[in-house]
C-alpha positions as CSV (number, residue, x, y, z in Angstrom):
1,X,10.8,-43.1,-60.9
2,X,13.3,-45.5,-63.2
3,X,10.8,-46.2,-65.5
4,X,11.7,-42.7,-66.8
5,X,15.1,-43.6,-67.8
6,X,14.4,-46.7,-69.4
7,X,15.9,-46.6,-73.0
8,X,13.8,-45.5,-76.0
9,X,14.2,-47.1,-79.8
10,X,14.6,-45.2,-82.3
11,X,11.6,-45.5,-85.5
12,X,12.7,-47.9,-87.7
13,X,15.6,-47.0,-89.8
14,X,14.2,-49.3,-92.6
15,X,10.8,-48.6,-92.8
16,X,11.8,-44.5,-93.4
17,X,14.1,-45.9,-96.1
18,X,11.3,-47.3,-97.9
19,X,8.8,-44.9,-97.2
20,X,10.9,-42.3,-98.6
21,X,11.8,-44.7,-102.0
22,X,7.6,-44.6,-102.5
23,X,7.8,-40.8,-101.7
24,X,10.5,-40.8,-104.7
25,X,8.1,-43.2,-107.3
26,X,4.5,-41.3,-106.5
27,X,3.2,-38.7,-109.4
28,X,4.5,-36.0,-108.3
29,X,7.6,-33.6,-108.1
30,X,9.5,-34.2,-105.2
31,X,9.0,-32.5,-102.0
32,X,5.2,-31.0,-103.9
33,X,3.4,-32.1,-100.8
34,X,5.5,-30.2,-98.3
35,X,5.2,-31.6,-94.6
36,X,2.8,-34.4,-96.2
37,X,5.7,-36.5,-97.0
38,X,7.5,-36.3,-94.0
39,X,4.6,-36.8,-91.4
40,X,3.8,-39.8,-93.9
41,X,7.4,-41.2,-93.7
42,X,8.0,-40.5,-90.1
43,X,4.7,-42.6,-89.4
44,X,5.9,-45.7,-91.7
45,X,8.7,-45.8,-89.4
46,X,7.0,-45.3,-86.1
47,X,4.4,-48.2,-87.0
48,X,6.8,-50.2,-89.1
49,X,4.6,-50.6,-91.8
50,X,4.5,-49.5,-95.4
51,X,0.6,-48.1,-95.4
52,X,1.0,-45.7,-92.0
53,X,-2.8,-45.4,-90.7
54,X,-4.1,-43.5,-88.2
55,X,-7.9,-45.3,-87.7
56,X,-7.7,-45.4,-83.9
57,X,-6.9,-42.1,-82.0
58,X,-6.7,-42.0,-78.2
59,X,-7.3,-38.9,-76.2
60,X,-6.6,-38.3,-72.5
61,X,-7.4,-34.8,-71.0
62,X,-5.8,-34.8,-67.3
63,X,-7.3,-32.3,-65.0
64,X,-5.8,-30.5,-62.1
65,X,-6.1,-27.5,-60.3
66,X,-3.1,-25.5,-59.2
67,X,-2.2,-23.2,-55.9
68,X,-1.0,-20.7,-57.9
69,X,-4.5,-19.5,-58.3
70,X,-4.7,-17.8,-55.6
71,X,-2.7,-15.3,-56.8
72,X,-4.7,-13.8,-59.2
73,X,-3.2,-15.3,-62.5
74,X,-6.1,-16.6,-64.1
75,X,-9.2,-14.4,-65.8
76,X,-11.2,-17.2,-64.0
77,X,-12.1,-18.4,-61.1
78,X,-10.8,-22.3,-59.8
79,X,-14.1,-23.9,-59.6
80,X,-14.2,-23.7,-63.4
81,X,-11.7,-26.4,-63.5
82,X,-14.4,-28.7,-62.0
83,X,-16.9,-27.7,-63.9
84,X,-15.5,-28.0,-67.2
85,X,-14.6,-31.4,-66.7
86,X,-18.3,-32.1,-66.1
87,X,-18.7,-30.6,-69.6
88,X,-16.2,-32.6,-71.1
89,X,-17.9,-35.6,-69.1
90,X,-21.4,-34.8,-70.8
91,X,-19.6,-34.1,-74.4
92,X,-19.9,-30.3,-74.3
93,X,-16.9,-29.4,-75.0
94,X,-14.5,-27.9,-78.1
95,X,-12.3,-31.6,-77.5
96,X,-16.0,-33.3,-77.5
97,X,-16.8,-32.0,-80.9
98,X,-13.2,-32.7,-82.2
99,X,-13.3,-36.1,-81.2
100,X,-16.4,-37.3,-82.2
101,X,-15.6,-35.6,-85.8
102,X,-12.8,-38.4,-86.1
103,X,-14.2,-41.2,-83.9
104,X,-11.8,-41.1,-81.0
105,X,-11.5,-42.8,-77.9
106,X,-12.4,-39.6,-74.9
107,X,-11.4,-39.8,-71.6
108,X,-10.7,-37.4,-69.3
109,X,-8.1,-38.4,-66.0
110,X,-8.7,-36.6,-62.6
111,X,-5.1,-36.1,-61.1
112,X,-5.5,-33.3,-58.7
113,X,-9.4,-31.2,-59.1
114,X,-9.6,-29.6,-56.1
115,X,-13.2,-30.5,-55.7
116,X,-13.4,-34.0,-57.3
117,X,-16.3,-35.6,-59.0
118,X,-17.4,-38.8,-59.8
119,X,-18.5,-39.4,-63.2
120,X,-18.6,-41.8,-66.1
121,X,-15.8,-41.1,-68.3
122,X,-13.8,-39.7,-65.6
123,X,-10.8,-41.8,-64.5
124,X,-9.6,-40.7,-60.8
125,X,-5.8,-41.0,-60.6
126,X,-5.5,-38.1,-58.2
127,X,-2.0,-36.9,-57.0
128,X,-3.9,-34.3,-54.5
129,X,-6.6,-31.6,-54.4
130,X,-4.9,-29.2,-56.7
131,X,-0.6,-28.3,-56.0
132,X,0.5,-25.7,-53.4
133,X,0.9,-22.3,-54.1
134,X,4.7,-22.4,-55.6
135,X,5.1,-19.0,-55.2
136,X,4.9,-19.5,-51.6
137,X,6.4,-23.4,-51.6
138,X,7.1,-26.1,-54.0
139,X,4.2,-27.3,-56.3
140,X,4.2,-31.1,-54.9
141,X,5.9,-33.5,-52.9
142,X,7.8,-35.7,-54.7
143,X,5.1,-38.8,-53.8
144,X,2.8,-36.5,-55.5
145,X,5.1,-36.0,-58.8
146,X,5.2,-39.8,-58.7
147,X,1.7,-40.5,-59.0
148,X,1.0,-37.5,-61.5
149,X,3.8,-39.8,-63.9
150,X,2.4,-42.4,-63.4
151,X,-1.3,-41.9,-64.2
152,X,0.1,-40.1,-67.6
153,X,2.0,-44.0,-68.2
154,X,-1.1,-45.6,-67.6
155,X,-3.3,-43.9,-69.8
156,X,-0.8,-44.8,-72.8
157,X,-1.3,-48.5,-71.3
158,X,-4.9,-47.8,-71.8
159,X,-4.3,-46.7,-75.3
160,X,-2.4,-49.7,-76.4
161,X,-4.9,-51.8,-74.9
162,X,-6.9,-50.5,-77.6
163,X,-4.9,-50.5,-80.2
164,X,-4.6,-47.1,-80.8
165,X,-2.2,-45.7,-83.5
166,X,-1.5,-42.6,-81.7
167,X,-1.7,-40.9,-78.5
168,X,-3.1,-37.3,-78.0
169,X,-2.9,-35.7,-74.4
170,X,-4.7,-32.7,-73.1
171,X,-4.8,-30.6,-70.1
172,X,-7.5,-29.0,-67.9
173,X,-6.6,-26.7,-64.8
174,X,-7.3,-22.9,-64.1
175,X,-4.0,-21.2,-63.6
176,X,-2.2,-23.8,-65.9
177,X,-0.5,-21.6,-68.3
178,X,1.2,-19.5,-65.6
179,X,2.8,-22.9,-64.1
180,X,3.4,-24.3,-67.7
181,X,5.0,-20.5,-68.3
182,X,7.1,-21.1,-65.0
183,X,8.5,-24.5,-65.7
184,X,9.6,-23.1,-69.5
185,X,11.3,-20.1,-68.2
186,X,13.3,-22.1,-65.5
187,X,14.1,-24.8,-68.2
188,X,15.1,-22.2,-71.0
189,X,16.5,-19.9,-68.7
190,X,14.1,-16.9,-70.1
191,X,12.7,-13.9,-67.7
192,X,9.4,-14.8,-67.2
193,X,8.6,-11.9,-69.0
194,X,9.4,-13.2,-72.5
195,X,7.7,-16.7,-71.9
196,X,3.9,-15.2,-70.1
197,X,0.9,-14.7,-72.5
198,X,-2.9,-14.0,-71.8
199,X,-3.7,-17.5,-70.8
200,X,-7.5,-17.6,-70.1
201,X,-7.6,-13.9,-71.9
202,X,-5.8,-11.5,-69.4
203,X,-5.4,-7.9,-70.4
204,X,-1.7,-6.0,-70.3
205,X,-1.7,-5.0,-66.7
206,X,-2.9,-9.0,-65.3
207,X,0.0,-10.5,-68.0
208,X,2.7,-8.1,-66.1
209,X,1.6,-8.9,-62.5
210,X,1.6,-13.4,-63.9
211,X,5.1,-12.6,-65.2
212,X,6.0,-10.9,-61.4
213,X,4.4,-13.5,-59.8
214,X,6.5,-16.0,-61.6
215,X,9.3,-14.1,-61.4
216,X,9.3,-14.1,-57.8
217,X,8.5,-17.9,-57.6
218,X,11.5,-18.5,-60.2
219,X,13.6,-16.4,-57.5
220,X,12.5,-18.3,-54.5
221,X,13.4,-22.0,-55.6
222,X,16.2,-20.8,-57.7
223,X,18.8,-23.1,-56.2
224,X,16.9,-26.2,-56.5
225,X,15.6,-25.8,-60.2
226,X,18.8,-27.8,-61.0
227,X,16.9,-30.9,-63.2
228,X,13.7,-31.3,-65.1
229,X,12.0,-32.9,-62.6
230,X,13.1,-30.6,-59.9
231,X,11.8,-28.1,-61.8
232,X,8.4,-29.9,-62.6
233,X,8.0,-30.6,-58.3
234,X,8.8,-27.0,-57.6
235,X,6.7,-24.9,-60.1
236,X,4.6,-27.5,-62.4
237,X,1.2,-28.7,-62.3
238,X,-0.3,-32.3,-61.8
239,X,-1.9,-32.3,-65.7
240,X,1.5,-30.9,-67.0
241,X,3.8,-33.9,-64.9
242,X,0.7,-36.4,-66.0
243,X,1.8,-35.0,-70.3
244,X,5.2,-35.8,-69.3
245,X,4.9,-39.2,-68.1
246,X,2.5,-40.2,-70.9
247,X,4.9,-38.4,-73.2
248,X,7.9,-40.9,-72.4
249,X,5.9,-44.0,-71.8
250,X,4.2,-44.0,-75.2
251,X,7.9,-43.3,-76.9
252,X,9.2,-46.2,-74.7
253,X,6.3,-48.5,-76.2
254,X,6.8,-47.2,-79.6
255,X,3.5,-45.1,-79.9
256,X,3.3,-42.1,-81.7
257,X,2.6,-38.7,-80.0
258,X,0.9,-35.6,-80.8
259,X,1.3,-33.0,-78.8
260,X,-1.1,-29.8,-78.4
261,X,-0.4,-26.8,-77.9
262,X,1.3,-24.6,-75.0
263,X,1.1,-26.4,-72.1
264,X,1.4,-29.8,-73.6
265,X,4.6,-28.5,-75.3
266,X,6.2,-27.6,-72.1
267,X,5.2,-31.2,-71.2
268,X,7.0,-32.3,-73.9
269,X,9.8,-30.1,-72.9
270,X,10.3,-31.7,-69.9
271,X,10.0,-35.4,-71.2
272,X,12.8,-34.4,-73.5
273,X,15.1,-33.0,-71.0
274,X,14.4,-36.0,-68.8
275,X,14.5,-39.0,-71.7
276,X,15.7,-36.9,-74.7
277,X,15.0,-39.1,-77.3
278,X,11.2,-39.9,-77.0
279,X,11.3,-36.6,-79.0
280,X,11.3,-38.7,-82.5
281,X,8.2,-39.5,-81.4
282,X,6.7,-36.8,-81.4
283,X,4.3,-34.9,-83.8
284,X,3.3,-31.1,-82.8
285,X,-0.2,-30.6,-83.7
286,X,-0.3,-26.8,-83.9
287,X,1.8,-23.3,-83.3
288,X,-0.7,-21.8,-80.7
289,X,-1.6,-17.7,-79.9
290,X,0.3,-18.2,-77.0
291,X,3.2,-16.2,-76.1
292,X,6.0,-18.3,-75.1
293,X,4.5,-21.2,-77.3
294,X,6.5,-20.1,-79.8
295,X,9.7,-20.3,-77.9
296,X,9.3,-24.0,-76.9
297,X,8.5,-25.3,-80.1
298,X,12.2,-23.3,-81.1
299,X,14.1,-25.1,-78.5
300,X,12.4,-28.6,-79.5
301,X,13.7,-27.6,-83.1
302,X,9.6,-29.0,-83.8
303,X,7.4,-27.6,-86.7
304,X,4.0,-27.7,-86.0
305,X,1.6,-29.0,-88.5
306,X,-0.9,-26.1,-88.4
307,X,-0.7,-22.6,-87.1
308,X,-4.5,-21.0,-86.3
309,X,-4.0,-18.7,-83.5
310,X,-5.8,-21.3,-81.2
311,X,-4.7,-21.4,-77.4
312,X,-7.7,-23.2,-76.1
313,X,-5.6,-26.3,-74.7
314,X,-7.6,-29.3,-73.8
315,X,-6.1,-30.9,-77.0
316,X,-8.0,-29.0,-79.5
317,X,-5.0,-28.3,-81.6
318,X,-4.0,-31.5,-81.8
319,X,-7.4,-32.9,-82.6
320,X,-7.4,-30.1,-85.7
321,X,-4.0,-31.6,-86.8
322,X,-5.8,-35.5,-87.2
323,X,-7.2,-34.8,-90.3
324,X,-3.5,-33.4,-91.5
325,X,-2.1,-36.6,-90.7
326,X,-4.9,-38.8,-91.9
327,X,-4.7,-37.0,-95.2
328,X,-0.9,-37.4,-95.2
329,X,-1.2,-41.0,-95.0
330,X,-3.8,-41.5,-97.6
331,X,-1.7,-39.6,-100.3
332,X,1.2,-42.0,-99.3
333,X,-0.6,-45.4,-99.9
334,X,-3.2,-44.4,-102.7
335,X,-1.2,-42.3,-105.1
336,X,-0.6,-44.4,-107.8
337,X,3.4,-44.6,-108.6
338,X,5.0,-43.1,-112.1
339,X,5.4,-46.8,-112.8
340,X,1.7,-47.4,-112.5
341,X,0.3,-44.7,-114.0
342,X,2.7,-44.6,-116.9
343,X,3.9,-41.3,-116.5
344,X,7.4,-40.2,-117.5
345,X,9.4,-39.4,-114.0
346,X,11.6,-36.0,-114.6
347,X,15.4,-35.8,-114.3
């Protein structure tokens, strides 16, 4: 898929110039807001404008269901992939109450549910019912990795089509965090080991048999986990390629990103190893309880704005971060300047 490749711009060079002049002039000691100023500055030069906003926040949860279930990885069973989406389709669930908190734009994408449904609010972009077993074979075909990219691209279409000032994408699939735990280890080189946490709440004994199941899957397609989306085709999951491709395509039209937690990271992972810089696009919503979490956000060099001990997924972290941002880029246009307010700036 070329449209991968295509070249990214930078954020304006100019506008973070002047953002960071205002920074310099507000009441304040510099650097007294911490992260504030930066996420402020950063989104002056994404939007190219001198009041960043974000008013209009667009969230797509894409829902698979993955192979490696059958394995025994998850503390529940597939079906629940379905049925959550139902719930997120009747506004039940933790992303629901998120999003309705700052007036987003909710949809949820169906790229691979093993039992489909038809719904209002659920797009169907479906790469298959659910990936292979990639402990036993490779995840998808690569007419299946295709379509998985490409429904993440068109939900950032969808997004520009309304305006939106920044993209948030979430995932939904049982057995997603020992796929998204795969794809990390092979792309960091880790033991699986050191990247497997509880997922949906596994105890000590059920996180040692994930980390052997991926540690035999890692062993199996060893020779062919040469690129990031060999890797993604061999151990990744529809949702997780779907975050990829949304990833790049809204750096490539110049919308800003935040990503959620775990899996979305390892999305974001990927995107950067394919088209490395749609990573100045990117805001990380949140440091999740997850255990390898922490090291992807290490090799992305990112800071997250919050860290809660969340490991939900389905965007909630991200949607908790909004507020953070919002608040970043009130204090940037509203605080009156030294010159204004007729107070003495220091040395």
């Amino acid at each position: 898929m070329q449209r991968l490749f295509l070249p990214i711009a930078p954020p304006d060079a100019g506008f973070h110039r002047r953002a960071l002049d205002r920074q310099a002039q507000l009441t304040k000691p510099p650097g007294s807001l911490g992260m504030l100023e930066n996420l402020a500055v950063r989104l002056a030069a994404m939007q190219r404008r001198d009041d960043p906003r974000l008013e209009r926040i667009h969230i797509s949860i894409f829902a698979a269901d993955h192979g490696i279930a059958a394995e025994g990885v998850s503390a529940f069973p597939q079906a629940v992939t379905t049925e959550m989406v139902k719930n997120f389709a009747a506004g039940g669930a933790a992303a629901n109450v998120l999003a309705r908190r700052i007036d987003a734009r909710f949809e949820v994408v169906d790229v691979g549910l093993l039992n489909p449904v038809e719904l209002p609010g659920v797009i169907s972009q479906r790469a298959g019912a659910g990936t292979e077993n990639f402990k036993i074979g490779q995840a998808m075909t690569s007419a299946q990795l295709d379509i998985a990219l490409r429904a993440g691209m068109a939900a950032v279409d969808r997004a520009l089509a309304g305006r939106a000032d920044i993209f948030i994408g979430g995932e939904m699939g049982i057995a997603n965090t020992c796929s998204a735990s795969a794809v990390a280890a092979a792309l960091l080189a880790l033991p699986a080991e050191d990247i497997t946490g509880a997922g949906t709440g596994l105890n000590r004994e059920q996180i040692l048999h994930k980390a052997a199941v991926i540690r035999q899957a890692l062993h199996r397609h060893r020779q062919q986990l040469t690129a990031p989306l060999a890797v993604l085709q061999r151990l990744g999951g529809f949702e997780i390629a779907a975050l990829a491709g949304a990833y790049i395509g809204a750096a490539q039209q110049a919308l800003p990103v935040l990503v959620d937690g775990f899996i979305s990271s390892v999305a974001a992972l990927v995107a950067v190893g394919i088209n490395p810089d749609c990573q100045a696009w990117f805001f990380f919503g949140h440091r999740s309880g997850e255990k390898g979490h922490g090291r992807v956000l290490d090799a992305l060099a990112a800071e997250p704005i919050l860290q809660l001990g969340m490991r939900l997924g389905e965007a909630s972290g991200a949607l908790m971060a909004v507020p953070v941002l919002q608040t970043a880029c009130l204090l940037h246009n509203e605080m009156a300047t030294f010159a204004q307010a007729r107070v003495s700036a220091g040395l």
